[in-house]
N, C-alpha and C positions, 0 to 999 in steps of 0.2 A: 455498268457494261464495260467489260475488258476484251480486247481485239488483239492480234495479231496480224502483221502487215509485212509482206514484201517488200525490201528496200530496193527500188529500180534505178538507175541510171540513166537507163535507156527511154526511158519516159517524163512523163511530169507531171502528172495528177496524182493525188490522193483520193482514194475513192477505198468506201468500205461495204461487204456486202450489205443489202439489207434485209432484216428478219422476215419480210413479207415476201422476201422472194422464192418463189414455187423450189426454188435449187436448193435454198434453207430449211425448204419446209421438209426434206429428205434426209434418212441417214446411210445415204448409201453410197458410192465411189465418188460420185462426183458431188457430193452434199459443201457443204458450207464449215469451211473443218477451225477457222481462225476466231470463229466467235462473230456477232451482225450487231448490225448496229438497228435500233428502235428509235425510228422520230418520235413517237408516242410516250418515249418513257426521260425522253430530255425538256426542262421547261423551257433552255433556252433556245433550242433549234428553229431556224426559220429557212421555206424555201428562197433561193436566191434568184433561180433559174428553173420552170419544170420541165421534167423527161418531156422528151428526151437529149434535155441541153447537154449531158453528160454521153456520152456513146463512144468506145473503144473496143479496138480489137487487138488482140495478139496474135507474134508471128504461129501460133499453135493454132489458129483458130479459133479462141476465146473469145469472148466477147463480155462485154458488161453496160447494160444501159441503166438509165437512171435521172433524176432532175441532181440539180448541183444544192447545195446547203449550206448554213455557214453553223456553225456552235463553236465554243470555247475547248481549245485541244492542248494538250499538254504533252511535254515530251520532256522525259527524264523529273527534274524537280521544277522544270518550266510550263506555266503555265499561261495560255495567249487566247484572247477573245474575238470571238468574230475571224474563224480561218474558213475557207470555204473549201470545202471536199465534194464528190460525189458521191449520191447513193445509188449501187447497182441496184434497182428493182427486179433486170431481170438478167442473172446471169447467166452465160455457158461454159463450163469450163469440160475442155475439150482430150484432155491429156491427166488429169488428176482433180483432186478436188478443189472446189471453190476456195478462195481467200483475199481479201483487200490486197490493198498495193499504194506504197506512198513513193510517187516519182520524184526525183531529184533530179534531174535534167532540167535544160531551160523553158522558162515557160512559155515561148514561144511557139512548142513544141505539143503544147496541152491540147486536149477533144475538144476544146470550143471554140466559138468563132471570137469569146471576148476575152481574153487575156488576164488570166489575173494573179495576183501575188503566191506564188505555189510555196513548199516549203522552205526553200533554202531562202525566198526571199522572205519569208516572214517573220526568219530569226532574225536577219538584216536587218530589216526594217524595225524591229522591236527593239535593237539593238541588245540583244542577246548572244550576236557574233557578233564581228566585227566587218566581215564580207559573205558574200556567195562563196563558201568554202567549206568541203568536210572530207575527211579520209576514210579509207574504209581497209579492212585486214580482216580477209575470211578465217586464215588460221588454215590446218591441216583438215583435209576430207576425214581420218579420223577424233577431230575432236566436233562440240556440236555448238561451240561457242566461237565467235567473229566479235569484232569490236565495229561500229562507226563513229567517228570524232566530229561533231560541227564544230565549225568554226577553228581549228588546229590538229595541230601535227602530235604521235606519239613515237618521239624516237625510237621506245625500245620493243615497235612492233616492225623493225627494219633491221637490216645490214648492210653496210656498205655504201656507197654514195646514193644520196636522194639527188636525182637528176630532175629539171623541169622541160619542158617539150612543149611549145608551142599549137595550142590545137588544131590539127588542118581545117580550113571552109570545107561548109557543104558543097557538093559537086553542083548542086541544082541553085541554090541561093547564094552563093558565091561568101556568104554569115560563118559566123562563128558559131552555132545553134544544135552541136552534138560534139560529143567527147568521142573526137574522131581523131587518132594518132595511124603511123604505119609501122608496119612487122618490118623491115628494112633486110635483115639477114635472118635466117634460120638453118640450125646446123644441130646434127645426132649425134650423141656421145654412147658410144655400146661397147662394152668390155674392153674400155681404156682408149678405143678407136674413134675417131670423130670425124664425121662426114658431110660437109656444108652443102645443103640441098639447094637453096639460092641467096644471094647474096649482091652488095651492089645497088639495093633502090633507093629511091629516094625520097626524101622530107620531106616535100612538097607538094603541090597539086599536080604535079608531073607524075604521081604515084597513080592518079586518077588513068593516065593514059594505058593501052593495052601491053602499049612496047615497054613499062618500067616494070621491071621484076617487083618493087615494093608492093604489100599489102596492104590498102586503107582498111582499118578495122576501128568498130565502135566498142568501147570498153561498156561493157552492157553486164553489173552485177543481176541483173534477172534474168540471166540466159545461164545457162547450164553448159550447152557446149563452146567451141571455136568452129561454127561453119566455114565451110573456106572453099574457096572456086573451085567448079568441079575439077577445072584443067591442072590445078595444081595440086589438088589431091591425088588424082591418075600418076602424075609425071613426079611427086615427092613423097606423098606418105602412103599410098599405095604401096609400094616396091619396098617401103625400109620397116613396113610391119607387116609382111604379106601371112600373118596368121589373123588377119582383121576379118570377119567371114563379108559375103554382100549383106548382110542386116547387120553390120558394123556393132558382132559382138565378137566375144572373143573368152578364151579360158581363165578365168580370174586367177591364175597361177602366174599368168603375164605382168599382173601387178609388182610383181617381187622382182622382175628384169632389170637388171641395173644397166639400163639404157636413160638418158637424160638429154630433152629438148634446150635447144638453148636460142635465144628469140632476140633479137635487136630490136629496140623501138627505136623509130626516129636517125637510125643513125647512130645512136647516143649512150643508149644503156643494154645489155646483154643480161637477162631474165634465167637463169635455169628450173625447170620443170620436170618432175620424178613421174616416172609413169605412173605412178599410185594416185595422180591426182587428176591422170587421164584416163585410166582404164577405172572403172568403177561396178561394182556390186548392183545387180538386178534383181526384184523379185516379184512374186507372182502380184498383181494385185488385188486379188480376191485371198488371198492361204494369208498369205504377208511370208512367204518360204522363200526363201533364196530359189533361185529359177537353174533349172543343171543343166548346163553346155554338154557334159556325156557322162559316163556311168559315176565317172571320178571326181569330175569337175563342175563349179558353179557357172555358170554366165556369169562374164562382164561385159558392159558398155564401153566402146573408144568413141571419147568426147570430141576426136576431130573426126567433123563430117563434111561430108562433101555437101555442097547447099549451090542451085540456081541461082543468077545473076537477081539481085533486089531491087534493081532499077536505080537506085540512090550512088552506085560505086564504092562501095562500101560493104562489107560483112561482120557479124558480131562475135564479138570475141567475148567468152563468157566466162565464168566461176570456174571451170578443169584449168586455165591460165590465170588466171583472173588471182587464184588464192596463191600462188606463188609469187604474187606482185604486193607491196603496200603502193596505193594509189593515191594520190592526192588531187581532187577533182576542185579548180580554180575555177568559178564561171564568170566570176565578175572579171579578171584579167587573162580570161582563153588560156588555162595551161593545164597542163597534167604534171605531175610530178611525181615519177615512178622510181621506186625501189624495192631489192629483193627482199621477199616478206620475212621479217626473223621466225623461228623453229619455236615451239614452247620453249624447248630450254635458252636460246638469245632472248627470249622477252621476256626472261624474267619472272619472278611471279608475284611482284607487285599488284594488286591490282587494280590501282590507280595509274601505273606508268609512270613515263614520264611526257605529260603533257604539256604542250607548249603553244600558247595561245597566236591567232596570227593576225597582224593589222590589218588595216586596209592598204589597196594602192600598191602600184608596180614593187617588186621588191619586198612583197608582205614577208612571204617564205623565207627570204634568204634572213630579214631583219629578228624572226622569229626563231631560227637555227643557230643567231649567232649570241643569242643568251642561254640555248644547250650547252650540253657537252662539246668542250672541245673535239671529242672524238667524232662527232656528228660530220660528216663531207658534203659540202653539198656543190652541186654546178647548177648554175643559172642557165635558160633558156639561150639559144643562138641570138636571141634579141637584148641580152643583158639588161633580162627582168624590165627591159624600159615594155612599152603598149604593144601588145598586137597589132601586125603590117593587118591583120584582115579586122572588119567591121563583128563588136562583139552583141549576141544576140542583148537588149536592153533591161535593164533590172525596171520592174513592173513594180509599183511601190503602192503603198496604202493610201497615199495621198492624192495619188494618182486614180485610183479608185474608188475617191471617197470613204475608201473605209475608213474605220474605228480599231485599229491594232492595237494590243494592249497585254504588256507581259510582266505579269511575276510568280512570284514563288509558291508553289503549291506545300498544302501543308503536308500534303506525303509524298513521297515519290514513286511513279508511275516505273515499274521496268527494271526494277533494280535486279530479280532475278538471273540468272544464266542458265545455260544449255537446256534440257529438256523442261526442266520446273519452272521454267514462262512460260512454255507454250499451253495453251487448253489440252485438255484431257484428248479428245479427241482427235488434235494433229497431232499427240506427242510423240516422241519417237524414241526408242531406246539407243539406248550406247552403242551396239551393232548395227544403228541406219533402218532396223527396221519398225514399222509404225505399227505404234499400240492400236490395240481395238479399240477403241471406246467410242461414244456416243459424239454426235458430233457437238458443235459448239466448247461449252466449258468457259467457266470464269478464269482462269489461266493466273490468277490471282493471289493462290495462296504462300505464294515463296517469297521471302525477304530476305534483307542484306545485299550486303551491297552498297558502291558510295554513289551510284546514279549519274557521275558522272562530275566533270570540275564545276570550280562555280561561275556562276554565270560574272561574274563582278571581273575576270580574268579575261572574257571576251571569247572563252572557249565553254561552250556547254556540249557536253558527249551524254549519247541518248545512248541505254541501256540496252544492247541490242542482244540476239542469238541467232547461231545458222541455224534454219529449217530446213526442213528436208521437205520436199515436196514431189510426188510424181509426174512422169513424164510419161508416155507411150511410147517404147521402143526399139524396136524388128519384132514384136509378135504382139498380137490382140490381146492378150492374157499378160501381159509383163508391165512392170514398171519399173523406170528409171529412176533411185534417188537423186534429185538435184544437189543446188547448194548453195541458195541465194542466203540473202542477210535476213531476217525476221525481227521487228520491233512488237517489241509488248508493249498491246493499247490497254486503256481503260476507259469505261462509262462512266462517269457519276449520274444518278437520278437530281437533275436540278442544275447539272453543272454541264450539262453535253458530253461531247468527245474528251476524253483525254488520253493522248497518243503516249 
C-alpha cells in the first residue's frame, strides 16, 4: 500500500484514509484520491484506541473519524515501528476530494484527549533528528515540486538573511503550542511606486489587542489562502486591488501585474511576494477546463480573503505567502526562522542541496549555519537564541508512553520520486495544475530515483516530498480552486504496515 499525505503545520495528527470508508468506496469528486490504507492487509497493525478516539474537523468543514492504530511507518529511507496514526473510517471532505494528512504541529494540539508522540517527535525520539525541527520550501505555484527537511536547514532553498523570531503564546493558553508569528508592516509595490498599507505593530502579545496594527498569523502549510480580518481587508486590499470581484475572483491576466506585496514578520524580516503566487488559475470541477471570467479571459482566484474573527486572535496565513517564505519550524525551542524563498535558478540544481544538519538546544540554527557557507547571514532571535520568555508546549516521548520506538534503514526508499510521478494516478496532476482523470486510488509507486533524502547518521533525515494540488470550492458551485500544500509519498507493505 502506497498513500499520499498532506504535510500540515497547522495540525498534528497523522491519520490516513481508510479503504472501508463509504467516501473510498466512490469514484467521484469527493472520492479518496491519495491512495487508503487496509488494517486487513498489514500483519503488523493493532488497534490502539477505537473510533471514535480519532475525530477531526477542518476549517472547510471536513471531517475525519476513526479509531487511532499504531504499525511501522517509514519516511524517506527511514524506517520506525509502532507509530500511532488515525484511521478516518468515516470521511467528509467537503471542498475537493478525500486525502490523509500528517500534522506537524505540536502535539498538544492532536484530536485526542491522550497525547501522544506525533511525528516530529518520533524522529526525536528515535534519534533520527536531532530536535523537533524541519523546514519546508514550496517553490513557485508554477513548479509541482517543494522540498521538506527534518531535522535541518538547506541553505540553497533561500536568499538573503535567515532570520529566527520568537513564536508568539496562544492568546487562550498563554503556551507556546502554534507557530504563531505577526505581519508587523505590509506595503505595495506597483509600477516602481510603493505604498505602505499599515505599519508600526508589534512582536508581541500586545499584537493580540484591537488598538496594535500588527497581524497574529498562524503559518499553516495546509491552507491555501492568507484570511485576514475583515476590517483590514475593507480598509487595505480592498482599495489597492479593486479589480477583485465580491467572489474574490478576478481576470488571470492580473497574474502578470508587476505589483509586489511586501510583509514584515515580527518586526524583523521583510518577505516580497509576486501576484502570481496570489492570484491563481480556476477550474471547473467536473470538465477539469479552466473556468472563463469573460469572453477573453480565465478566472483567477485572490488568495487574500477576508475571513470572520476565529475566536483564537489569530488568522492563517497559508501556501499564496507561505511559498515565497523558506520557513524553518523550531518546536522544541518556540522559534520560526524565516527567509526569502530562493527562485529555481538561486537553488541551484543540485538535487541534494546544500544540507545542513541542526543540533539540539538554544543556538541549534545559528551553530548549524556556521559550518555553511560563509555567504549564509543569519540573525538570531531578540532572545539571543538563549529559551523562550513563554512556556513551550512539552515534547511527548515514547517513554513516556510506554511505547516501543524503533528506527532504521529500509531496504528501499519510500518517496524518492518528484512532482507528478508520486502522486497516484488518480490525484495526479499535469504541468498546467490541471488534474488528470483517472481512477481514484493508484499505487503512486512506480517512479524512482532520487537520493531520498540525507543520511540519517548526519542527524538530518529529509523525507521525499511533492506539492499537490488539491481542490477547494470557490465563489461558484461548479469551480475549483487549485491549492498548494506539500504532499508526502507513502507506502504500504503487506507484512510490514505503514510506510510513509
Amino acid at each position: 500500500m502506497r498513500m499520499v499525505v498532506i504535510l500540515d503545520s497547522g495540525s498534528s495528527d497523522l491519520y490516513f484514509d481508510s479503504a472501508h470508508a463509504a467516501t473510498c468506496q466512490t469514484t467521484g469528486e469527493y472520492s479518496c484520491r491519495g491512495g487508503t490504507f487496509s488494517p486487513d492487509d498489514s500483519s503488523t497493525y493493532h488497534v490502539v484506541d477505537p473510533s471514535p478516539a480519532f475525530n477531526t474537523s477542518f476549517g472547510d468543514g471536513s471531517t475525519a473519524e476513526g479509531p487511532f492504530g499504531e504499525d511501522t511507518v517509514g519516511i524517506g529511507d527511514v524506517r520506525i515501528e509502532n507509530v500511532q496514526f488515525g484511521v478516518a473510517q468515516e470521511v467528509n471532505a467537503t471542498t475537493g476530494y478525500a486525502i490523509g494528512l500528517m500534522g506537524l504541529g505540536y502535539s498538544y494540539n492532536e484530536a485526542t484527549q491522550y497525547i501522544y508522540p506525533n511525528m516530529p517527535e518520533v524522529l526525536r525520539d528515535t534519534g533520527v533528528i536531532n530536535s523537533r525541527l524541519y523546514s519546508v520550501y514550496l517553490n513557485d505555484l508554477s513548479d509541482i515540486s517543494g522540498t521538506i527537511l527534518f531535522g535541518g536547514i538547506d541553505t540553497s532553498k533561500y536568499t538573503g538573511e535567515l532570520t529566527t523570531l520568537d513564536i508568539l503564546p496562544d492568546a487562550i493558553s498563554g503556551g507556546i503550542s502554534q507557530f504563531i508569528t505577526t505581519v508587523t508592516d505590509l506595503s505595495l509595490t506597483s509600477n516602481g511606486q510603493t505604498t505602505d498599507l499599515f505599519t508600526g505593530g508589534s512582536n508581541s502579545i500586545a499584537a493580540y489587542e484591537s488598538t496594535d496594527s500588527a497581524l497574529p498569523v498562524l503559518l499553516d502549510t495546509g491552507s491555501a489562502a492568507w484570511s485576514m480580518p475583515q476590517s483590514y481587508y475593507r480598509e487595505y486590499i480592498a482599495p489597492s486591488f479593486p479589480y477583485i470581484d465580491s467572489y474574490g475572483l478576478c481576470a488571470c491576466s492580473h497574474r502578470q501585474d508587476q505589483t509586489t506585496l511586501h510583509l514584515t514578520f515580527g518586526a524583523s524580516i521583510s518577505i516580497q511576494v509576486p501576484m502570481s503566487d496570489i492570484i491563481v488559475p480556476i477550474y471547473n470541477s467536473t470538465t477539469r477546463e479552466p473556468v472563463p471570467y469573460s469572453e477573453s479571459e480565465d478566472a483567477c482566484a485572490f488568495l487574500i480573503v477576508p475571513a470572520e474573527p476565529t475566536g483564537y486572535g489569530f488568522q492563517t496565513l497559508g501556501d499564496a505567502i507561505l511559498r515565497s517564505l523558506y520557513v524553518v519550524f523550531d518546536l522544541d525551542n518556540g522559534q520560526l526562522s524565516l527567509a526569502q524563498a530562493a527562485t529555481d535558478n538561486d537553488a541551484g540544481s543540485s538535487s541534494g542541496g546544500d544540507v545542513v544538519a541542526v543540533p539540539s538546544g538554544p543556538g541549534g540554527i545559528a551553530s548549524a549555519l556556521s559550518s555553511a557557507s560563509a555567504s549564509d547571514s543569519y540573525v538570531p532571535a531578540s532572545s539571543a537564541a538563549a529559551s523562550q520568555s513563554w512556556s513551550i508546549a512539552p515534547l511527548v516521548t515514547a517513554a513516556s508512553e510506554t511505547r516501543d520506538l524503533t528506527a532504521t534503514t529500509a531496504g528501499s526508499t519510500i518517496g524518492t520520486a518528484t512532482g507528478s510521478a508520486a502522486i497516484p494516478a488518480g490525484a495526479r496532476v499535469s504541468d498546467d495544475g490541471v488534474l488528470g482523470v483517472g481512477g481514484s486510488g493508484g499505487d503512486g509507486g512506480s517512479a524512482t530515483g532520487g537520493d531520498g533524502g540525507s543520511s540519517t547518521s548526519s542527524g538530518a533525515a529529509a523525507a521525499a516530498v511533492i506539492r499537490g494540488e488539491r481542490t477547494a470550492g470557490w465563489g461558484c458551485g461548479s469551480c475549483g480552486m487549485w491549492g498548494s500544500g506539500l504532499v508526502a509519498l507513502l507506502g504500504v507493505g503487506l507484512g510490514m504496515g505503514v510506510m510513509i
